[in-house]
C-alpha positions in Angstrom: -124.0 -34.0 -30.9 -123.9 -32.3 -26.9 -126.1 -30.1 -26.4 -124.8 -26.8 -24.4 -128.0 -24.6 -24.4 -129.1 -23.3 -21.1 -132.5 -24.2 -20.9 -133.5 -23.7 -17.0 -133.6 -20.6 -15.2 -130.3 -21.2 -13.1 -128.8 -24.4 -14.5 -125.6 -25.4 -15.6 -125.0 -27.0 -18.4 -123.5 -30.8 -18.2 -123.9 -30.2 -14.6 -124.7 -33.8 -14.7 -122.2 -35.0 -17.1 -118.7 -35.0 -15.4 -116.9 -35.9 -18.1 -118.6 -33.6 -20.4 -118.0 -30.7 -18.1 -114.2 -31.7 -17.7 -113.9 -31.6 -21.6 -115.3 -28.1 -21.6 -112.8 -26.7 -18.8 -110.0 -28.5 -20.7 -111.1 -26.7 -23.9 -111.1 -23.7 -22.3 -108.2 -23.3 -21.1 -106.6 -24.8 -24.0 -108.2 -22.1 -26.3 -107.6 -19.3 -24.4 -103.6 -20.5 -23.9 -102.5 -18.2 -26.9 -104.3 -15.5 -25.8 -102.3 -15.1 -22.6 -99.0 -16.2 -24.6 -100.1 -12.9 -26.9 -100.5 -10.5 -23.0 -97.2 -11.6 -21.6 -95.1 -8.9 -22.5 -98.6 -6.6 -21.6 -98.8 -7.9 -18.4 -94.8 -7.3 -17.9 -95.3 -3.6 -19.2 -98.4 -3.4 -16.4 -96.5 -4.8 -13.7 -93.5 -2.8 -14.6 -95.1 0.9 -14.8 -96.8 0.3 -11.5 -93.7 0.3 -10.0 -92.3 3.1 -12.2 -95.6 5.3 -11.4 -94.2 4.8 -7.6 -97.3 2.5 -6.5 -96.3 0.5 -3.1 -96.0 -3.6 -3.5 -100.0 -4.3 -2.2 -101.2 -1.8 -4.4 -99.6 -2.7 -7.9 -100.7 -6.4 -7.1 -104.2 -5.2 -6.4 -104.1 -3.1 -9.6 -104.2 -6.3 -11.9 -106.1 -8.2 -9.7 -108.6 -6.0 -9.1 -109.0 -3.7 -12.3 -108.1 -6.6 -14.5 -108.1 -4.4 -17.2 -105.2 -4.0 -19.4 -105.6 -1.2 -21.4 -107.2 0.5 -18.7 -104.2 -0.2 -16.2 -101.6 1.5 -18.8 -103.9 4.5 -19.4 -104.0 4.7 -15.8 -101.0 4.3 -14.6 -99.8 7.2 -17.8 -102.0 9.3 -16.5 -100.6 9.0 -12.3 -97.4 9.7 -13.9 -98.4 12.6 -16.0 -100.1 14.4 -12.7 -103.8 13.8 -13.6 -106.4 14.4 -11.4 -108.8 11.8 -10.3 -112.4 12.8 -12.3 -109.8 13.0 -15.7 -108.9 9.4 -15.0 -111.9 8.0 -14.0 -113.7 9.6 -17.1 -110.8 8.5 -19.4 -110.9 4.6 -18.1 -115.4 4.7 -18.5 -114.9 5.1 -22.4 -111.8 3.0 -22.5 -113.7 0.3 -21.3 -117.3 0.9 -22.5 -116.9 -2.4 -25.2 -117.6 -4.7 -21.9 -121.3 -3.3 -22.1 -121.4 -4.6 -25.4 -120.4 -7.1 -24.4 -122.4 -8.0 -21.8 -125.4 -7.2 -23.9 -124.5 -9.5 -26.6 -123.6 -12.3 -23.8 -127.3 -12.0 -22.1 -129.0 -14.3 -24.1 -126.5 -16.9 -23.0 -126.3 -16.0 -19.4 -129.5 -14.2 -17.8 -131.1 -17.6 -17.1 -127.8 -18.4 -14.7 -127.8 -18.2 -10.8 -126.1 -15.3 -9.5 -123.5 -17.1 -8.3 -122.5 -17.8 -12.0 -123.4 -15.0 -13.4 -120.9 -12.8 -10.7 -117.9 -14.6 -12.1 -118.6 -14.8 -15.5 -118.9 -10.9 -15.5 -115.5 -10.4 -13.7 -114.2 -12.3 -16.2 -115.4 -11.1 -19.2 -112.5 -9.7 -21.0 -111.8 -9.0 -24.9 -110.5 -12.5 -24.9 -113.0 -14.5 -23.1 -115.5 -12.4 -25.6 -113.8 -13.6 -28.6 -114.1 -17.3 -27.5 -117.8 -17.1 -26.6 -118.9 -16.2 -30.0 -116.9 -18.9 -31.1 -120.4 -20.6 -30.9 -123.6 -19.8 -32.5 -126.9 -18.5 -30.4 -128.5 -21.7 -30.4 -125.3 -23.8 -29.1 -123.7 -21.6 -26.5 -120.3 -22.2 -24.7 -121.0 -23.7 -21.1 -120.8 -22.1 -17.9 -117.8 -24.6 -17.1 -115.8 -23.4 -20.4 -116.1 -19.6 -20.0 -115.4 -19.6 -16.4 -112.2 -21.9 -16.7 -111.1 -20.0 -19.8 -111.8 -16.8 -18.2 -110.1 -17.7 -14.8 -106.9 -19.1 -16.6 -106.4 -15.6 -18.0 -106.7 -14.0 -15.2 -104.4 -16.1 -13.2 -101.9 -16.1 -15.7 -102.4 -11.9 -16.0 -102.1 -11.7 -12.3 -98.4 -13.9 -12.4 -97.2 -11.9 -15.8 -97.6 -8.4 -14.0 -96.1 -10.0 -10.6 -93.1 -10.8 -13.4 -93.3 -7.1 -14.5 -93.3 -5.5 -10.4 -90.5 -7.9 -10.3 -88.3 -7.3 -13.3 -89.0 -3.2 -13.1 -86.4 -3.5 -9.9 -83.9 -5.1 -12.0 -84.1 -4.1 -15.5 -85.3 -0.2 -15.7 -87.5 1.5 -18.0 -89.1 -1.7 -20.0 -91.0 0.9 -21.9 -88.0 1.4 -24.3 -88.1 -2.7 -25.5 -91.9 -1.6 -26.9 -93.4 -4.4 -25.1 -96.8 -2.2 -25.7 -96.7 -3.6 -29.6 -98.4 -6.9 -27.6 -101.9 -5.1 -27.4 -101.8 -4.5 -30.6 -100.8 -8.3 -32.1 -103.6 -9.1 -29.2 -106.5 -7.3 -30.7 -105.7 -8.0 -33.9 -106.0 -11.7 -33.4 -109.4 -11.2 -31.8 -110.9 -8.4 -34.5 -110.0 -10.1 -37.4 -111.9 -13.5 -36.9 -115.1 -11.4 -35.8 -114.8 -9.2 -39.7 -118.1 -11.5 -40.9 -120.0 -8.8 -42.7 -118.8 -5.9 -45.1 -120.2 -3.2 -42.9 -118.0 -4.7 -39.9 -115.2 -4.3 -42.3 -116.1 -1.2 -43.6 -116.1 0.3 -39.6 -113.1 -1.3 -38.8 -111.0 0.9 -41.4 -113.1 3.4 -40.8 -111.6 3.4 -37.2 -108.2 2.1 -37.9 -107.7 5.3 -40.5 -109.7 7.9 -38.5 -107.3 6.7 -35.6 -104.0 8.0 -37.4 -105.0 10.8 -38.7 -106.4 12.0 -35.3 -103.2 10.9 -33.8 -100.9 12.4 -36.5 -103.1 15.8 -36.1 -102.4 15.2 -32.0 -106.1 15.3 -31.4 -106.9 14.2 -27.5 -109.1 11.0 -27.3 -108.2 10.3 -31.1 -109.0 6.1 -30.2 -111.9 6.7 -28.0 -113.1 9.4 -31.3 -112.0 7.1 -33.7 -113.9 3.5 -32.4 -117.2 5.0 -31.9 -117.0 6.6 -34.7 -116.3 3.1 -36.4 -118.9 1.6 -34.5 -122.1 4.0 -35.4 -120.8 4.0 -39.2 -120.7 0.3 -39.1 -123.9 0.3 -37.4 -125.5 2.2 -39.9 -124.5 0.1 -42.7 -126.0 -3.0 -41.1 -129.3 -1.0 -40.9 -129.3 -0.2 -44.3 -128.4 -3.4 -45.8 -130.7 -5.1 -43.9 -128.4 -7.0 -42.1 -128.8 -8.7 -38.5 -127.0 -6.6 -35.8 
């Protein structure tokens, strides 16, 4: 069987197997295909409230290329329209978004022996999706540099060109909102939680979060999601400690 560990400080892995290293760009972009087939209403609804927030061409473009970020891009661009001040938004987007330092944590094992120059992109890309794929494999047989950059970089091209088809349709069909094209995120994360449920305390935090998230929403509590996950999170965690499980 190939061997995929990263065993030198810097190396790349079938960085002298061409073939190998095509396979793994090919698979990565093949596994990842569904997952921007699942974002392309969400990158429509981004593209499209950029425009409807009143952001200029350059600046709607640069918000998914930059950011890349979706959930982080909606919230934003709610809270332009609703008046918010800067400090609200940037502390609102932090907690949104503080899963990629879990990510990256859980990720270091596979990548701290990387040059920088792989490292850089691998962390721009590291999205809930690209996340999902890399713990497709076990600790001992990580995903190569060459598959998590060409899976990650195919998402974000085709999330760049699915909110450029948002900025565009937003001139000609107005208020996209009203089709819910938001119910994407939700068929999005679903497909990436439920394969990672491997242990009863996972499960028991992710209903944990999924009803604490309702009934702060029904009650109209502010930051019911944010509220609701870590509260999920520290509940699962605490099961895991007590039954002896590996975290």
């Amino acid at each position: 069987m190939e061997k995929h560990a990263l065993s030198q400080p810097g190396a790349v892995p079938n960085a002298s197997q061409p073939d190998a290293r095509w396979r793994d760009i090919r698979a990565g972009i093949l596994d990842m295909f569904p997952f921007c087939l699942a974002v392309l209403p969400w990158g429509i609804l981004a593209g499209s409230m950029a425009v409807q927030a009143g952001l200029p061409l350059w600046q709607s473009v640069g918000l998914s290329a930059l950011v890349f970020a979706g959930a982080a891009q909606l919230v934003t661009l709610g809270l332009v329209m609703s008046g918010a001040n800067v400090v609200t938004i940037l502390i609102t987007v932090f907690f949104i978004t503080t899963q990629h330092i879990i990510y990256a944590l859980t990720l270091r094992d596979y990548v701290s022996r990387l040059a920088l120059r792989y490292r850089l992109p691998i962390g721009f890309l590291l999205t809930d999706e690209l996340f999902a794929l890399s713990g497709g494999k076990s600790a001992q047989q990580p995903r190569s540099v060459s598959y998590l950059i060409a899976a990650g970089g195919f998402f974000y091209v085709c999330w760049v060109i699915f909110s450029l088809a948002g900025i565009a349709m937003a001139t000609r069909i107005p208020d996209l909102a009203r089709y819910h094209l938001d119910f994407s995120i939700i068929a999005t994360f679903i497909t990436i939680v439920v394969p990672m449920v491997r242990s009863i305390s996972t499960l028991l935090g992710v209903v944990l979060s999924l009803s604490l998230s309702m009934v702060l929403a029904y009650f109209q509590v502010e930051g019911a999601v944010v509220i609701a996950g870590l509260s999920g999170m520290f509940f699962s965690a605490l099961l895991s400690r007590r039954g002896g499980e590996v975290l």
